[in-house]
C-alpha positions as CSV (number, residue, x, y, z in Angstrom):
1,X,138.1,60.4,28.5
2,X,138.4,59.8,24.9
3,X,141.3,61.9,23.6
4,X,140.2,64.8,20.7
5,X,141.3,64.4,17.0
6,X,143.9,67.1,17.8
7,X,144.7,65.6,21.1
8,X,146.0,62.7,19.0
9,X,147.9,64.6,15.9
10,X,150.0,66.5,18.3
11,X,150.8,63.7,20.2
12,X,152.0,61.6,17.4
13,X,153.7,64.9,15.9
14,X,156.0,64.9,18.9
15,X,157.3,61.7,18.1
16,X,159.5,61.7,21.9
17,X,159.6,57.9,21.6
18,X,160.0,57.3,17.6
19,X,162.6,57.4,15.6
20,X,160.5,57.7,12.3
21,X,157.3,58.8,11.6
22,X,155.5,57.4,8.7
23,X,152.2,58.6,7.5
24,X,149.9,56.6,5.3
25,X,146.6,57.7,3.8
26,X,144.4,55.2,2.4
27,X,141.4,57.5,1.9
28,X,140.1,61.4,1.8
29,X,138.7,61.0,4.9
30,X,137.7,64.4,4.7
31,X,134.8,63.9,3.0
32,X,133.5,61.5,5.2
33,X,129.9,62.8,7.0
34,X,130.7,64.9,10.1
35,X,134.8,65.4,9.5
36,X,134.5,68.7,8.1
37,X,133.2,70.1,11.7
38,X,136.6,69.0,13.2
39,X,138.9,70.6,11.5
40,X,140.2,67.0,10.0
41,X,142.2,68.5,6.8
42,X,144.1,71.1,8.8
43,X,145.5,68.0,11.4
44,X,145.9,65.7,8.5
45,X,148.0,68.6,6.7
46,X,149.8,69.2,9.8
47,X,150.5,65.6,10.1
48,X,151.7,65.1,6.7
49,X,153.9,67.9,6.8
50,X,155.3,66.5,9.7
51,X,155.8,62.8,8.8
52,X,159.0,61.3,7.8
53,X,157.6,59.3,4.8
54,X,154.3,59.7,3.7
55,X,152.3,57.1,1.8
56,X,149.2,57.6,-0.6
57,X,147.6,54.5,-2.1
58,X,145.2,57.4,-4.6
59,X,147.5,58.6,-7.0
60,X,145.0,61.5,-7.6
61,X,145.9,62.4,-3.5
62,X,149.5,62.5,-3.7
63,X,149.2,64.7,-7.0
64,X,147.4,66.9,-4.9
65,X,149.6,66.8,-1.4
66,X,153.0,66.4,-2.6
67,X,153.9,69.7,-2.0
68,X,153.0,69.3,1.3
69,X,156.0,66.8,1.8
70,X,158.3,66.0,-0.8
71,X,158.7,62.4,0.7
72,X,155.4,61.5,-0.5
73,X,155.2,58.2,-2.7
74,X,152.4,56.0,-4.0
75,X,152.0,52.9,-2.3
76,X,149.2,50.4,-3.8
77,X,146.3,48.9,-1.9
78,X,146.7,45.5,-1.1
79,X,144.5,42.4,-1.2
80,X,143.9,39.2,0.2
81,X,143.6,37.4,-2.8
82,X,143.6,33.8,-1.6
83,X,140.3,35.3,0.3
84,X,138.5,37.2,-2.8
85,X,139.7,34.5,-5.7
86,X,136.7,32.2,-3.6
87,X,134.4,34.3,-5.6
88,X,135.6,32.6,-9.1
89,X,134.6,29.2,-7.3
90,X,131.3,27.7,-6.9
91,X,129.6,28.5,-3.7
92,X,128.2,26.1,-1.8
93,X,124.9,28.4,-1.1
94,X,124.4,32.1,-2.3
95,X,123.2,34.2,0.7
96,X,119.7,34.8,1.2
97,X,118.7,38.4,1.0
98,X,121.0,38.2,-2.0
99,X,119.4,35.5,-3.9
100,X,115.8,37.1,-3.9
101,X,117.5,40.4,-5.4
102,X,116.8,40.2,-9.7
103,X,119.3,39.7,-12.1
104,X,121.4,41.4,-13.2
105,X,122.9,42.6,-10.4
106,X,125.3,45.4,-10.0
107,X,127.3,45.3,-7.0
108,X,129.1,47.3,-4.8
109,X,130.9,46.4,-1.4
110,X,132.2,49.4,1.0
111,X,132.1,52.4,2.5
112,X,128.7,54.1,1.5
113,X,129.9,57.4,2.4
114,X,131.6,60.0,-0.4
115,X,129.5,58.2,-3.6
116,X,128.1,59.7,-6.7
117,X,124.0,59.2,-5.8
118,X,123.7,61.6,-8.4
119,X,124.6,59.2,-10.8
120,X,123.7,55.7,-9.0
121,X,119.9,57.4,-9.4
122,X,120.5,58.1,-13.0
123,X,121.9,54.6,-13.6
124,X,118.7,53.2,-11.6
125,X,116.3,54.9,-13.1
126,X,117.8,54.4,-16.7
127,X,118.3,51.1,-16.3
128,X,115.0,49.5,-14.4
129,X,116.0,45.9,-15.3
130,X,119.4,45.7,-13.3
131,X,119.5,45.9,-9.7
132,X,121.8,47.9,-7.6
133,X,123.1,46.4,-4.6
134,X,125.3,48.2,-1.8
135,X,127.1,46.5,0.9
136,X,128.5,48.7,3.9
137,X,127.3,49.9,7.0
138,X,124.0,51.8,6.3
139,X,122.6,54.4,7.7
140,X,119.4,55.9,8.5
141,X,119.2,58.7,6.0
142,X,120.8,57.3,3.1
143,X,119.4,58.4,-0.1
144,X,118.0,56.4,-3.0
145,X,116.0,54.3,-0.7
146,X,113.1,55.0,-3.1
147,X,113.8,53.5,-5.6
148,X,112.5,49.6,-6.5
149,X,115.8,48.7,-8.1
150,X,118.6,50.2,-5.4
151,X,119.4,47.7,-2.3
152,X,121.2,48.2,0.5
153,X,122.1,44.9,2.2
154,X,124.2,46.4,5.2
155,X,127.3,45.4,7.0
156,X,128.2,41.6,6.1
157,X,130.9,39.7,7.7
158,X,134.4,39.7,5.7
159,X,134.3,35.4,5.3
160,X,130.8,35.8,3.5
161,X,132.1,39.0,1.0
162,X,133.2,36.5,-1.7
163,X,130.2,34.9,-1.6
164,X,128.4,37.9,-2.3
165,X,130.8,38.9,-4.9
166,X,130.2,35.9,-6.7
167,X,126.2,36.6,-6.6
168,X,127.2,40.3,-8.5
169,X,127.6,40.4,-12.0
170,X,129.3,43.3,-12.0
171,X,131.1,44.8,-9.7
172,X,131.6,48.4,-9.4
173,X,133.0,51.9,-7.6
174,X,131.4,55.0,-7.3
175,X,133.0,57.1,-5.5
176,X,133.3,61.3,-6.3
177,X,136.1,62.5,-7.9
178,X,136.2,65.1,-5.7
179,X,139.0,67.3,-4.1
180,X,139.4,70.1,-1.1
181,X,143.4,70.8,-2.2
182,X,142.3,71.9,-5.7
183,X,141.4,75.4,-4.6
C-alpha cells in the first residue's frame, strides 16, 4: 500500500521521533502535470508552516512564502562541478542522436514540465536555422513536436550530460515565471 501525499505530510508534521524539522524546496512543484488534483500546495503550506527551518533555493519562492514561516532563508543550488567542467574539455566522441542535430544548437537539459512553449515555438519558428534540443524525460503529449527545428532527445544518463553540454552552443532555461501565492 503506497502511503497518500497527505498520508506522508502529517506523518512528517508529527515529528514524534525528531528533534528538528527542516523543510527544503528546490522547486514549485505545484505546477508540475497532475499535482494540482492533489491538493499539493495546501500540504506543502502546511508543511512549511510547520517546519523548523525552511529552505528555498528560488529566491522568487521565498519572496512569495516567507510569511508563511519567518524561518525561511535562501539556500543556493549546488553543483557537481568537477562532473559538468568535463564539458569545457574535448570529448572523446559526441553522442550520436546529437551529432546528426544542425548547428547551432540550443540546448536545454531537465525537467520538461512548467516551460514557456509559448515562447520556445516563437523562438523556433523565428529562428529556423538554430535547433532546439530538450533533454528530460519525454512524454507522449509534449507539444512542439511539429516543428523541424525542436528535438527532444529523452532521458540521458548523468555521466553522458557533459558530453551533451559540450555538443550545445548555448545553453539555456525556460521555465514560466509563474506563481499560485501571488493571488
Amino acid at each position: 500500500c503506497i502511503p497518500s501525499v497527505k498520508d506522508v505530510v502529517f506523518r512528517l508534521m508529527k515529528r514524534s521521533n525528531h528533534k528538528c524539522l527542516i523543510y527544503y524546496c528546490v522547486d514549485n512543484i505545484t505546477f508540475y502535470t497532475g499535482e494540482q488534483d492533489l491538493n499539493v500546495l495546501e500540504f506543502e503550506t502546511q508543511l512549511h508552516r510547520e517546519a523548523d527551518v525552511a529552505l528555498f533555493v528560488n529566491r522568487q519562492l521565498i519572496s512569495e512564502r516567507q510569511h508563511i514561516n519567518p524561518n525561511t532563508f535562501h539556500l543556493e543550488h549546488g553543483v557537481d562541478y568537477q562532473h559538468f567542467a568535463q564539458a569545457q574539455s574535448e570529448a572523446p566522441s559526441m553522442p550520436a542522436d546529437i551529432a546528426a542535430i544542425r548547428k547551432p544548437i540550443v540546448g536545454y537539459i531537465g525537467v520538461l514540465r512548467g516551460l514557456d512553449y509559448d515562447l520556445i515555438r516563437y523562438l523556433a519558428d523565428h529562428n529556423k536555422d538554430f535547433s532546439f534540443v530538450f533533454i528530460g524525460e519525454v512524454n507522449e503529449d509534449m507539444p512542439l513536436r511539429d516543428l523541424a527545428n525542436v528535438h527532444f532527445l529523452g532521458k540521458k544518463a548523468y555521466e553522458d550530460l557533459p558530453r551533451y553540454m559540450q555538443a550545445m552552443d548555448c545553453l539555456t532555461i525556460f521555465y514560466k515565471n509563474e506563481s499560485v501565492f501571488n493571488n
